[in-house]
Backbone as JSON Lines, residues from 0, in Angstrom:
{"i":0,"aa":"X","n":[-16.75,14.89,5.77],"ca":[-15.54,14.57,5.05],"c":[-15.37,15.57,3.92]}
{"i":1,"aa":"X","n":[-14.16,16.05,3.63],"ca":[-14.47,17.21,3.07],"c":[-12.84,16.88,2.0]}
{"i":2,"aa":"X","n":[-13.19,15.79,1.15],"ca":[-12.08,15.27,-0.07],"c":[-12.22,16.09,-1.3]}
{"i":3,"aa":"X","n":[-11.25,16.99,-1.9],"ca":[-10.82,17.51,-3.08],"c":[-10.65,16.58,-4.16]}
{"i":4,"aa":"X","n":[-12.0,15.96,-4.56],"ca":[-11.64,14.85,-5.76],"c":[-10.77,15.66,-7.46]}
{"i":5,"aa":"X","n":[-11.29,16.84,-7.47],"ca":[-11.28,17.51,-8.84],"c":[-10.7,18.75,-8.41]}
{"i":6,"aa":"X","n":[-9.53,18.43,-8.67],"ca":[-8.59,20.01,-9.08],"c":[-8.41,20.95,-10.38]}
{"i":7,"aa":"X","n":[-8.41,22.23,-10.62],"ca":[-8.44,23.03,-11.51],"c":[-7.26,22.12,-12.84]}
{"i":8,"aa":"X","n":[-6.36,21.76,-12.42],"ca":[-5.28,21.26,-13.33],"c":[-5.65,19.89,-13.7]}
{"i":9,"aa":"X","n":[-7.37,19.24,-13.21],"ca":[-7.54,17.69,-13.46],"c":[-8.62,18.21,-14.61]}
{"i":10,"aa":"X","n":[-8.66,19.07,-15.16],"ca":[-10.0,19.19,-16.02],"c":[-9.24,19.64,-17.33]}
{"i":11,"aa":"X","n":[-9.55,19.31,-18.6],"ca":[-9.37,19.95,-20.0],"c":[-10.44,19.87,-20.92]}
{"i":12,"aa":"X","n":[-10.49,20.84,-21.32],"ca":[-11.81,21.57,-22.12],"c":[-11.87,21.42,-23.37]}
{"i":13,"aa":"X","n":[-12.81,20.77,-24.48],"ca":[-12.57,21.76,-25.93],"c":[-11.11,20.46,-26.62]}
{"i":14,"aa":"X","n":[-11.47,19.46,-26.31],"ca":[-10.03,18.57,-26.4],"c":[-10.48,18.07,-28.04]}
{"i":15,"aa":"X","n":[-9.85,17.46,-28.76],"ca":[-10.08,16.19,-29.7],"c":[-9.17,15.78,-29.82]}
{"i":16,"aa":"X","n":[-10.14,14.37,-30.33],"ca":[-9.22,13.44,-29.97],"c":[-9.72,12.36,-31.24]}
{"i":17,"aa":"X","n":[-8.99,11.54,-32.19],"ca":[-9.56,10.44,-33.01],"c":[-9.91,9.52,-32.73]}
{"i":18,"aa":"X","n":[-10.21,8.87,-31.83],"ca":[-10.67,7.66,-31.19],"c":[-10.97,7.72,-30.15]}
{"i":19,"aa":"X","n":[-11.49,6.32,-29.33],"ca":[-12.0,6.17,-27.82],"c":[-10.33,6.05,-27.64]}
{"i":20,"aa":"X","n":[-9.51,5.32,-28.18],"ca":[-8.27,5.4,-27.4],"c":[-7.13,6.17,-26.71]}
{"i":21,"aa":"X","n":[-7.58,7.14,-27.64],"ca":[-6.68,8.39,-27.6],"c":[-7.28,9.35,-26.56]}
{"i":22,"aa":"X","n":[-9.01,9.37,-26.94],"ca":[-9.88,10.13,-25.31],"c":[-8.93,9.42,-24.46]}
{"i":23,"aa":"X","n":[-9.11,8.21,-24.13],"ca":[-9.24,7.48,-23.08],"c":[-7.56,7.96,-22.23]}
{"i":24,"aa":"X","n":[-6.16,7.65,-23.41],"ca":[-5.34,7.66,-23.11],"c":[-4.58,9.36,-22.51]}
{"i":25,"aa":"X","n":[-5.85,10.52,-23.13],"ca":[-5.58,11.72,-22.73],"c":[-6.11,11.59,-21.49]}
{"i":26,"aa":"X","n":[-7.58,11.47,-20.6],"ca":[-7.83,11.3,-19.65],"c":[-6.93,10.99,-18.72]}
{"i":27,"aa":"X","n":[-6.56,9.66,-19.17],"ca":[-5.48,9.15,-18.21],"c":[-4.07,9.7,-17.5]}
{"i":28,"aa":"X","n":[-3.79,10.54,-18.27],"ca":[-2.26,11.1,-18.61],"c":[-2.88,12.43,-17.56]}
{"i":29,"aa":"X","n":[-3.97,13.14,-17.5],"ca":[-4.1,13.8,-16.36],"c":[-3.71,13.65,-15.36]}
{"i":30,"aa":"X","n":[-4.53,12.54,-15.06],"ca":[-4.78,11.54,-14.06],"c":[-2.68,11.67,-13.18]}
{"i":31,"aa":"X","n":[-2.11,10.83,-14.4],"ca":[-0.7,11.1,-14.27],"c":[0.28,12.04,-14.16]}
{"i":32,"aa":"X","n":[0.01,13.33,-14.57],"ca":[0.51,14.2,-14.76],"c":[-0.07,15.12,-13.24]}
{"i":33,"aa":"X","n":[-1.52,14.97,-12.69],"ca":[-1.78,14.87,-11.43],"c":[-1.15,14.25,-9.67]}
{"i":34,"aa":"X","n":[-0.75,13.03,-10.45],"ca":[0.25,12.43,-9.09],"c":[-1.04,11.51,-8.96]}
{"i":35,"aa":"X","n":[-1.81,11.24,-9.57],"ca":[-3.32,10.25,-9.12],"c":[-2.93,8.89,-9.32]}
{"i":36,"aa":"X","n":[-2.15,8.48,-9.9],"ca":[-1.68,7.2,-10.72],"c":[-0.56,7.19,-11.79]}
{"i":37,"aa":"X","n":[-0.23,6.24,-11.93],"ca":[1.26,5.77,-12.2],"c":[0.98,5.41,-13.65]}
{"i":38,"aa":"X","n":[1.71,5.62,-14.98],"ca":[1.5,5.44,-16.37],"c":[1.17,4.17,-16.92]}
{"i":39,"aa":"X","n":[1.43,3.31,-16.11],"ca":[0.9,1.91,-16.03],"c":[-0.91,1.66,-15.55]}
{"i":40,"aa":"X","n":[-1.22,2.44,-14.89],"ca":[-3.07,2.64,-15.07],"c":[-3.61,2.95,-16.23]}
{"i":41,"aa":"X","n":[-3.17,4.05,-16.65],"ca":[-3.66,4.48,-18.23],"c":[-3.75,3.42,-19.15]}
{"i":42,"aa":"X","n":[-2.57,2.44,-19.41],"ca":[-3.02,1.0,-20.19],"c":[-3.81,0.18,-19.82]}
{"i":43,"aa":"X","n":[-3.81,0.09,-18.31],"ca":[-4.61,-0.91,-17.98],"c":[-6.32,-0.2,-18.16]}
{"i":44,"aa":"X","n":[-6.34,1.12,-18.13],"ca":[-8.01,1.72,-18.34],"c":[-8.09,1.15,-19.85]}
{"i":45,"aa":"X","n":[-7.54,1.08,-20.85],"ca":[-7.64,0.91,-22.26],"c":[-7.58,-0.58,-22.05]}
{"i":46,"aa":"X","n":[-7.11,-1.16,-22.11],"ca":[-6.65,-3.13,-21.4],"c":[-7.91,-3.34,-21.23]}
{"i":47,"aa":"X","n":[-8.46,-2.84,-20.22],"ca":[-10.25,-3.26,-19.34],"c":[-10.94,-2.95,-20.36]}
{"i":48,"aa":"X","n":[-11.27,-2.06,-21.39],"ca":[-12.27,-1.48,-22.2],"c":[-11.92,-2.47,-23.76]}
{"i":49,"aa":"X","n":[-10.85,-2.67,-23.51],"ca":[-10.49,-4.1,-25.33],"c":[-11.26,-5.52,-24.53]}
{"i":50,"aa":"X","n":[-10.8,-5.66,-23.27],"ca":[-11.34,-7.16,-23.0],"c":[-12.97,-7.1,-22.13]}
{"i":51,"aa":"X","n":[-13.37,-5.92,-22.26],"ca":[-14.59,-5.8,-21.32],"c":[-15.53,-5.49,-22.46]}
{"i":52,"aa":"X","n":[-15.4,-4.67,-23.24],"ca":[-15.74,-3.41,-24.29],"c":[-16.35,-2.1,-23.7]}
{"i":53,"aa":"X","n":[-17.49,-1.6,-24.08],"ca":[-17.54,-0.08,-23.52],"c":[-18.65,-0.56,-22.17]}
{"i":54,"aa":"X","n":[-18.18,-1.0,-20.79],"ca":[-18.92,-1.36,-20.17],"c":[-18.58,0.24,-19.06]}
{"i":55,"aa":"X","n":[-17.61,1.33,-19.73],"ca":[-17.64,2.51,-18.77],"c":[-18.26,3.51,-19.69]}
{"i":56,"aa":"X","n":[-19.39,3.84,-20.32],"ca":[-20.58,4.44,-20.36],"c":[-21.48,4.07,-19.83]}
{"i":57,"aa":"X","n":[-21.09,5.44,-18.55],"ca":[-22.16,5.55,-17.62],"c":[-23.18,6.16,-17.52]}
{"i":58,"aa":"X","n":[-23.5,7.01,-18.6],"ca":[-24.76,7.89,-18.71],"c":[-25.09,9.06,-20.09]}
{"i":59,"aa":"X","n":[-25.79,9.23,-20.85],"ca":[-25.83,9.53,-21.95],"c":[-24.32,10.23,-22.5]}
{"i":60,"aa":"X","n":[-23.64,10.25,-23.03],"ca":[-22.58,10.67,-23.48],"c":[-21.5,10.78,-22.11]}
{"i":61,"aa":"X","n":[-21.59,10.41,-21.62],"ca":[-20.1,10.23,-20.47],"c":[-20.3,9.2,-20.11]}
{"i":62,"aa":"X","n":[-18.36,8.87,-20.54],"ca":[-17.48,7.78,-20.25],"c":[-16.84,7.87,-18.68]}
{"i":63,"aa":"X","n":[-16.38,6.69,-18.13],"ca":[-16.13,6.8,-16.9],"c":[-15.02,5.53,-16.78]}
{"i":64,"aa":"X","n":[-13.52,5.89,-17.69],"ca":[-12.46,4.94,-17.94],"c":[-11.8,4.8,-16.53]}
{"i":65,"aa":"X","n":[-11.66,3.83,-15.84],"ca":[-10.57,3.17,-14.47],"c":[-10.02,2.47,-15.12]}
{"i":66,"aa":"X","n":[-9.36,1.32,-13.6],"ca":[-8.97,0.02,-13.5],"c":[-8.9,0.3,-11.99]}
{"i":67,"aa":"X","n":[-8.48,-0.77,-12.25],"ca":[-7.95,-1.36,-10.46],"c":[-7.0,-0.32,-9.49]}
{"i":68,"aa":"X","n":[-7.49,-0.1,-8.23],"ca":[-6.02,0.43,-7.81],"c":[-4.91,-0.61,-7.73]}
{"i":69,"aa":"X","n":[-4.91,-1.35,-8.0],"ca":[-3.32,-1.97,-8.19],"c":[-2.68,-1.86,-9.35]}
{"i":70,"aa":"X","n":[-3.37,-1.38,-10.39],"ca":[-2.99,-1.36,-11.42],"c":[-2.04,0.23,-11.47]}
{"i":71,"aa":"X","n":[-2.15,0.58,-10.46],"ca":[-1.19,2.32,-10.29],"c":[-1.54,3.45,-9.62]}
{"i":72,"aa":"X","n":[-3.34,3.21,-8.39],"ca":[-3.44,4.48,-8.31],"c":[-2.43,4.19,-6.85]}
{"i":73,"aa":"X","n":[-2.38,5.9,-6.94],"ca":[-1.23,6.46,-5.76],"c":[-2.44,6.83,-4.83]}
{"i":74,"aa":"X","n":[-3.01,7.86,-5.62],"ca":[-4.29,9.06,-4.96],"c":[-5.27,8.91,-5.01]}
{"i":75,"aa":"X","n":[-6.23,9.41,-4.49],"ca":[-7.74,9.42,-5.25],"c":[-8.01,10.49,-5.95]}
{"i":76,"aa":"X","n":[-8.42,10.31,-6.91],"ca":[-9.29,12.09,-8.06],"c":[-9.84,11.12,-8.93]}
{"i":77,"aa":"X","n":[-10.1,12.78,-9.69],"ca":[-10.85,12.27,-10.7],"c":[-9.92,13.53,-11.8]}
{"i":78,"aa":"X","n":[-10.08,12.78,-12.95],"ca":[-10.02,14.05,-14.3],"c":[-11.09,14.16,-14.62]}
{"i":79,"aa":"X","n":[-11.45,15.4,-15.68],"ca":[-12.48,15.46,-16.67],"c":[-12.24,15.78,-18.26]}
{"i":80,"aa":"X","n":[-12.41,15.33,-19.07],"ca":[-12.51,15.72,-20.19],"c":[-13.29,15.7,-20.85]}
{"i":81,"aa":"X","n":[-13.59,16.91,-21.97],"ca":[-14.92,18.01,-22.78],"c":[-14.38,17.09,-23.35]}
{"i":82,"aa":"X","n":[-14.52,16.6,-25.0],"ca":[-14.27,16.26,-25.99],"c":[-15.09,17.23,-26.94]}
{"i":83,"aa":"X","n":[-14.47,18.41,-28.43],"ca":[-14.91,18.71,-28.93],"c":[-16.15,18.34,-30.09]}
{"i":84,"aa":"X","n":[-15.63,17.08,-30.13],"ca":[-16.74,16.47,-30.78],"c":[-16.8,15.21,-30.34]}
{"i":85,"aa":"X","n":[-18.2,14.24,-30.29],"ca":[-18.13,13.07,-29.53],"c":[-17.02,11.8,-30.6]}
{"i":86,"aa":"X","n":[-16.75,11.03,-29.26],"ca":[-15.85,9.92,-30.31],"c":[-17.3,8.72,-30.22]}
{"i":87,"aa":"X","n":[-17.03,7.44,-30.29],"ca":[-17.57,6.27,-30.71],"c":[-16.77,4.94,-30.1]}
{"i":88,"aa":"X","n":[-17.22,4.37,-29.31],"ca":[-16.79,3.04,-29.08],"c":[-17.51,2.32,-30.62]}
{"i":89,"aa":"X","n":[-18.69,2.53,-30.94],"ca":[-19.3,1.84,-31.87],"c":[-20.35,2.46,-32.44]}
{"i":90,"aa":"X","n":[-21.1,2.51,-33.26],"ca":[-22.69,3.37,-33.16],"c":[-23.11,3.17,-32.23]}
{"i":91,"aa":"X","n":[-23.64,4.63,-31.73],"ca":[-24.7,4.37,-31.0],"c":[-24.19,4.38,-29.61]}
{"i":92,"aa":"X","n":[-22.66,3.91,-29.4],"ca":[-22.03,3.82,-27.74],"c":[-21.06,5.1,-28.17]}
{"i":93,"aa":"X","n":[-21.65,6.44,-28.39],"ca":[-20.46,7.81,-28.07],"c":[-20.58,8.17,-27.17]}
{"i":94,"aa":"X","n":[-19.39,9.21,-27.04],"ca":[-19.33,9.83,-25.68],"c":[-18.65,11.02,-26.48]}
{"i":95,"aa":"X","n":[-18.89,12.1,-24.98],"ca":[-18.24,13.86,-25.19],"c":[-17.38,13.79,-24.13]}
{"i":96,"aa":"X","n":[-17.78,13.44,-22.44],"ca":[-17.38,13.51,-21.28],"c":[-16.42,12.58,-20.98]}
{"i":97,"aa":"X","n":[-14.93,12.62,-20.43],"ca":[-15.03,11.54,-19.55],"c":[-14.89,11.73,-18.46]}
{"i":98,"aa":"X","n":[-14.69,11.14,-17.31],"ca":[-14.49,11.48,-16.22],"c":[-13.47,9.82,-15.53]}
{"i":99,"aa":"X","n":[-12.37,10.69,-15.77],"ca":[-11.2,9.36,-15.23],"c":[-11.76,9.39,-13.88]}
{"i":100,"aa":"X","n":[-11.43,8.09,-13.2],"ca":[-11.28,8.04,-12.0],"c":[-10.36,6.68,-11.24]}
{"i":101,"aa":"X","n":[-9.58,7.66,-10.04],"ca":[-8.63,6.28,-9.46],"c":[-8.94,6.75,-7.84]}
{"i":102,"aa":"X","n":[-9.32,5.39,-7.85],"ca":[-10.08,5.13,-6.17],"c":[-8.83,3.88,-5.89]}
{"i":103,"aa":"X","n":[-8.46,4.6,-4.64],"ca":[-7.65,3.33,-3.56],"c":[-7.88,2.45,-3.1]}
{"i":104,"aa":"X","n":[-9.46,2.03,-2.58],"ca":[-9.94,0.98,-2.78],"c":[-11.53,1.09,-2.57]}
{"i":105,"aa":"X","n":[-12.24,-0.31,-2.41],"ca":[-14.11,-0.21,-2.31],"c":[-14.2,1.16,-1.88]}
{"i":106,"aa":"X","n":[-13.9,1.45,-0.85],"ca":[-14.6,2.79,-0.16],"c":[-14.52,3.91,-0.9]}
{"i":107,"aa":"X","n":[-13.11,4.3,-1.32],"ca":[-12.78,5.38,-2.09],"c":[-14.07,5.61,-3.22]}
{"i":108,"aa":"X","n":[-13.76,4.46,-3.94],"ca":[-14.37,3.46,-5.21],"c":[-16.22,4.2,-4.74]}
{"i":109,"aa":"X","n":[-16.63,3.42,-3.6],"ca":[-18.12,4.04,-4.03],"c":[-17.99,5.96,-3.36]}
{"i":110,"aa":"X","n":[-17.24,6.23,-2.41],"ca":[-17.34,7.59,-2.42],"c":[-17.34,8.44,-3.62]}
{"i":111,"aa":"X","n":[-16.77,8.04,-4.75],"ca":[-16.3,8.62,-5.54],"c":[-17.35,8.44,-6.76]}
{"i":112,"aa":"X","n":[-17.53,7.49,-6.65],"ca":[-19.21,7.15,-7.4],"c":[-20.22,7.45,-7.39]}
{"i":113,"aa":"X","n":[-20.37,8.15,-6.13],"ca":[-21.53,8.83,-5.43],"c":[-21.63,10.58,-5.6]}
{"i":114,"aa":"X","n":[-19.97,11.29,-5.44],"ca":[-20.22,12.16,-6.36],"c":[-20.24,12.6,-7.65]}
{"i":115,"aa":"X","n":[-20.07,11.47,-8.46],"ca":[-19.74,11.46,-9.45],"c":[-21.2,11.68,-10.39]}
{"i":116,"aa":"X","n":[-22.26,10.56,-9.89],"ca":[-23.88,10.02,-9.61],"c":[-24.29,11.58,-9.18]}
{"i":117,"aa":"X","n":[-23.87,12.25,-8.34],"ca":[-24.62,13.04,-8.08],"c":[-24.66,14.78,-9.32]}
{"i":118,"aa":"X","n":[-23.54,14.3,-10.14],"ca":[-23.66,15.61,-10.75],"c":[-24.34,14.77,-12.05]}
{"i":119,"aa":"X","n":[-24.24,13.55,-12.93],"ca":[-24.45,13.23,-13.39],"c":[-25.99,12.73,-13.66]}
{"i":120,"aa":"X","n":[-26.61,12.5,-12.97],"ca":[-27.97,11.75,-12.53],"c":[-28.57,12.94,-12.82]}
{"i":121,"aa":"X","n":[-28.7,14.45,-12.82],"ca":[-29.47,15.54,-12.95],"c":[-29.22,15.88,-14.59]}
{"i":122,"aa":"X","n":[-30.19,15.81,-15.04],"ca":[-29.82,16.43,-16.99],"c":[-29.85,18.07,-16.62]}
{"i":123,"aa":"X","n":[-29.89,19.0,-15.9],"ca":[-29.42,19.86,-16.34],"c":[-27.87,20.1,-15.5]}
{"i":124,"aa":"X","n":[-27.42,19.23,-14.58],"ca":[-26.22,19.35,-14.76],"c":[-24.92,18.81,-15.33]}
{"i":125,"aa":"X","n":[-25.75,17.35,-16.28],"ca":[-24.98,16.85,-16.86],"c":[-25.19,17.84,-18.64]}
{"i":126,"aa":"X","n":[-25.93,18.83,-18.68],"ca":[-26.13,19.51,-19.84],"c":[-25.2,20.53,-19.85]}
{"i":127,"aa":"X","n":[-24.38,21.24,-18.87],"ca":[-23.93,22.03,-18.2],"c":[-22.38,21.45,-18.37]}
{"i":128,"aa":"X","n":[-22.5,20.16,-17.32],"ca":[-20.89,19.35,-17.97],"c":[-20.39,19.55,-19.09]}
{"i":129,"aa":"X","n":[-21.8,18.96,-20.28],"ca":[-20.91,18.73,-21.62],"c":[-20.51,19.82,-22.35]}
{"i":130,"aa":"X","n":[-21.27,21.15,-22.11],"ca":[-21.17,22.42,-22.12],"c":[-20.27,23.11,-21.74]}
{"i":131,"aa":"X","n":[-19.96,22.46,-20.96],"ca":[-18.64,23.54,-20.5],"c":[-17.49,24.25,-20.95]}
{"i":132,"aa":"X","n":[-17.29,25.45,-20.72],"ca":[-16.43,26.42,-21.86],"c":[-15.38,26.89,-20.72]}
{"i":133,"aa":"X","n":[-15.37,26.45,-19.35],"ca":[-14.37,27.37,-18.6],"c":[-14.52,25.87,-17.42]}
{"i":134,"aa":"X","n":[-13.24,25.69,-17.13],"ca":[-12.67,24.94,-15.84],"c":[-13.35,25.21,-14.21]}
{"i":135,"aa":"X","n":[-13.9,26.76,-14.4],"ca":[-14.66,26.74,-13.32],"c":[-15.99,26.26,-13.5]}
{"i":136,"aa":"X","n":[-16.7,26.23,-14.51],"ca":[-17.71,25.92,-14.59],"c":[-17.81,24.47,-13.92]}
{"i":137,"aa":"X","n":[-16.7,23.69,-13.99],"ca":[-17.02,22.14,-13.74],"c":[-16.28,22.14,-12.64]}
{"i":138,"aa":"X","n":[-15.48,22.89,-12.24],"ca":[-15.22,22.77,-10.52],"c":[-16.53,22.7,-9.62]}
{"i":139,"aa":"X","n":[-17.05,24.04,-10.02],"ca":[-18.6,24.31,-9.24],"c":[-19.34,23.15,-9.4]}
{"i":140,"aa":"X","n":[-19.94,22.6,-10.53],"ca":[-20.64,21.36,-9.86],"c":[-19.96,20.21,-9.1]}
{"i":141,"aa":"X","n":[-18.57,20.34,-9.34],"ca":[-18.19,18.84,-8.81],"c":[-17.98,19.22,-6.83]}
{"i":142,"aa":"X","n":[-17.71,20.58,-6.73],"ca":[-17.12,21.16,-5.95],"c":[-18.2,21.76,-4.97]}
{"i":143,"aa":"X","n":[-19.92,22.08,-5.42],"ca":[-21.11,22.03,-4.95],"c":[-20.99,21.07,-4.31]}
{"i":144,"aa":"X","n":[-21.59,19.61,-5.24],"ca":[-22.33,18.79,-4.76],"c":[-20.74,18.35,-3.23]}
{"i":145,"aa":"X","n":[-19.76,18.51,-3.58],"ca":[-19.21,18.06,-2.53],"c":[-19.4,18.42,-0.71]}
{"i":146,"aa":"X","n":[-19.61,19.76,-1.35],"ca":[-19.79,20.67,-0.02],"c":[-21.3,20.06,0.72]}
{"i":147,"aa":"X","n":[-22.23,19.39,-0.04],"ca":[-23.21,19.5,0.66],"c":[-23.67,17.74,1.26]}
């Protein structure tokens, strides 16, 4: 299976942002500005994170904001966003990374989890993620692990 989760135009680098809300709500707006989901997901990723709290930090400094596909996805992808400096759900719960994602449904949902797990789960390529200074840099890992 050979799915294009991460396109050159789903990644922004070097971003800030004053809050988890504003990360969250830039992520999203990729996402939208992508054709991945409908402007009505982006609230509902912020919606899930007020009534859930930060239950999408998924791994030392990267966030991993959804919702539901009913809540707007069209497509499947993913965005990424650097954050220049980390934000804070709270002490202690920051993040640099996020990595939006809108899955169509379960299947999409764990395919997409799995590459997601796979660049993430390695510290030197999640050292590399947060690092990142150029859009190709984070194609290649997302765009590696896919190929193989």
């Amino acid at each position: 299976m050979n799915r294009r989760l991460l396109e050159e135009k789903g990644i922004l680098l070097d971003v800030t942002a004053k809050d988890w809300q504003v990360a969250i709500r830039i992520c999203g707006e990729i996402l939208v500005k992508t054709g991945k989901v409908e402007v009505t997901y982006v609230d509902a990723m912020i919606n899930n994170i007020q009534e859930l709290g930060p239950y999408i930090l998924i791994a030392p400094g990267v966030a991993m904001p959804h919702a539901r596909p009913e809540d707007g996805v069209i497509q499947e992808g993913i965005s990424i966003v650097v954050l220049k400096e980390e934000v804070a759900f709270a002490p202690g719960r920051e993040f640099k990374v996020l990595i939006g994602l809108a899955a169509l449904n379960s299947e999409s949902h764990i395919y997409i989890l799995q590459k997601i797990a796979e660049v993430i789960s390695e510290a030197d390529t999640l050292e590399r993620l947060k690092n990142a200074t150029e859009n190709d840099e984070i194609l290649q890992l997302f765009n590696d692990k896919e190929e193989h």
